[in-house]
N, C-alpha and C positions, 0 to 999 in steps of 0.2 A: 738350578733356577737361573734365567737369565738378568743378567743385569744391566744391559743396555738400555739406553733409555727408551719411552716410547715414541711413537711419531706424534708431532704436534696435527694438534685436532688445525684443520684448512681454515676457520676464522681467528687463530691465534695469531699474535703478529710476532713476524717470524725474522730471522734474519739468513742472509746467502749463507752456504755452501762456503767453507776456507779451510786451511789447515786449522786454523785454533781448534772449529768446532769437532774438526776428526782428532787433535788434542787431545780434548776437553772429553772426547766419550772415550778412547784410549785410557788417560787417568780414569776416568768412572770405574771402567767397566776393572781395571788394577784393585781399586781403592772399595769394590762391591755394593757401597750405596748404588738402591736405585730407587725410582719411585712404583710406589704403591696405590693403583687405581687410576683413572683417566679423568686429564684434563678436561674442561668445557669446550665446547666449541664456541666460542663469542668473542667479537671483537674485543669487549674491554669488560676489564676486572679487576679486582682489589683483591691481591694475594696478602696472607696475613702467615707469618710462620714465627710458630715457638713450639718447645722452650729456645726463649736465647740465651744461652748463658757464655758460650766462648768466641774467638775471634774465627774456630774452626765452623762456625756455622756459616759463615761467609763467604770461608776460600769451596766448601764443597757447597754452600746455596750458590757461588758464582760458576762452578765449575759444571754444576748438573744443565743449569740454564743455556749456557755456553754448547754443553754436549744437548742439549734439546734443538739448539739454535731459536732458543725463545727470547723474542725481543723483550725483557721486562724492566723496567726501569722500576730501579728499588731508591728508596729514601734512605740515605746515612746523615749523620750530623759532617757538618761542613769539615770540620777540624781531620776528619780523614784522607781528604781531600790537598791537605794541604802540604803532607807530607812526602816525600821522596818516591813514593810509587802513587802518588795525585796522579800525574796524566796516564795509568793504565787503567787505574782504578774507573778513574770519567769516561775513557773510554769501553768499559764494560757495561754502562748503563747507567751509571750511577747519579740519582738526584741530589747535591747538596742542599742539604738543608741548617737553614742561622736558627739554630733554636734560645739564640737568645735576641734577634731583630724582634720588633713590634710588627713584622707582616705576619698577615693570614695566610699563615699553609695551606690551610684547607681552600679557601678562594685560591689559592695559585695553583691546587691539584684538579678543582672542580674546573677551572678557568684548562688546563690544560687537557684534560679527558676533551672538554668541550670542540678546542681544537684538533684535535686529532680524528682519524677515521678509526685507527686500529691503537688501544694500549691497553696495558698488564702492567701497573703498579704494585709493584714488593714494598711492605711495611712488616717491620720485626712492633709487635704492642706493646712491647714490656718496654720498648725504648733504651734499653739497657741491657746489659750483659749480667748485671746485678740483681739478685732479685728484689722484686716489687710488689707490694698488695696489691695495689690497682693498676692494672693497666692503662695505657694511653686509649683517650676516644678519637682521638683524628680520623683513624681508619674509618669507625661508623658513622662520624660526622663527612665526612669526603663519601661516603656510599647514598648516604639520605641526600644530599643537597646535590650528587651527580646520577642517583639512580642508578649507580652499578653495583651490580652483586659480588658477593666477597667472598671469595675461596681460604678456606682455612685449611694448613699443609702444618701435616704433623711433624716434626722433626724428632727421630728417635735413633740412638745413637746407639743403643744395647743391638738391636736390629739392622742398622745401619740402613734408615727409611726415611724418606718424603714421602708422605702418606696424605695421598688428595680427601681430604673431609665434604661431608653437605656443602654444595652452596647455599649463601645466610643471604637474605633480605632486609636490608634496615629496616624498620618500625621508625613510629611516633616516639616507644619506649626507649629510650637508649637505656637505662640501669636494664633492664629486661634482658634486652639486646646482649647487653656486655654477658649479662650471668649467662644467657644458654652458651655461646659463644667460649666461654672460658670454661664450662663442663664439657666441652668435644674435648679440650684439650689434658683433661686427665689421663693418667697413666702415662702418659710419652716421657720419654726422659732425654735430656737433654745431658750433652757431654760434663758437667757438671751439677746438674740438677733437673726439678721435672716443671712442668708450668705453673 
């Protein structure tokens, strides 16, 4: 079975042609993750990926993107940012975010979809590498108030997969929402635990 990644669907926003991304599919294709199922074809999207539980969901959620040549800009808390590998880090895509400032994330995510013609937003929901009863709603509040749909991408480490799930529609419901949403993601197992 091959494990190269696949071609990005033509309304994905996409980045050129470099060595990184002939890199980046190089490691992939070493390292046997691949993904499972096809991308959307649409300009802009809310990717949503767990279980998170280690810092190895990162280096291979950066490294598959990378070997896609997918432009996605992911949300990390600021403080990663700020350490010794900060300016590679930013230059991967990376959104800081003050998750202790009094601003609206969500208005600066809605506020940015808006400007944009083409974007693919990464959000891990657990917020953590810890585990947590409830997950974060940002994601489905940034999906309802920008009207973009939300791809949820299994991570599963026994099989070594990104596994593209239904795309989700926000509702009115948000508890609703969260619960179907957090039953796609049973079974998957994360390099220390499951969702």
């Amino acid at each position: 079975m091959s494990t190269a990644p696949p071609p990005l669907p033509p309304q994905a926003p996409s980045l050129p042609d470099s060595w990184w991304k002939r890199f980046c599919r190089w490691a992939i294709g070493l390292s046997g993750w691949r993904v499972v199922g096809e991308l959307p074809n649409l300009p802009k999207l809310i990717l949503i990926g767990a279980p998170h539980s280690s810092y190895w969901d990162g280096v291979w959620g950066l490294l598959m993107k990378s070997a896609l040549g997918l432009d996605l800009g992911v949300m990390i808390k600021r403080e990663v940012l700020n350490g010794p590998f900060g300016p590679i880090v930013r230059r991967l895509g990376m959104i800081p975010i003050d998750r202790s400032a009094a601003t609206n994330v969500v208005d600066q995510m809605v506020a940015r979809f808006a400007s944009h013609e083409k974007m693919w937003l990464g959000i891990t929901p657990e917020g953590t590498r810890k585990p947590v009863k409830q997950w974060k709603s940002g994601f489905l509040r940034i999906a309802r108030a920008s009207g973009i749909p939300i791809q949820p991408i299994f991570i599963d480490y026994p099989t070594k997969t990104f596994t593209v799930g239904p795309l989700v529609t926000a509702s009115d419901d948000p508890d609703a929402d969260m619960a179907r949403i957090r039953a796609m993601f049973e079974g998957y197992r994360g390099k220390h635990r499951g969702a």
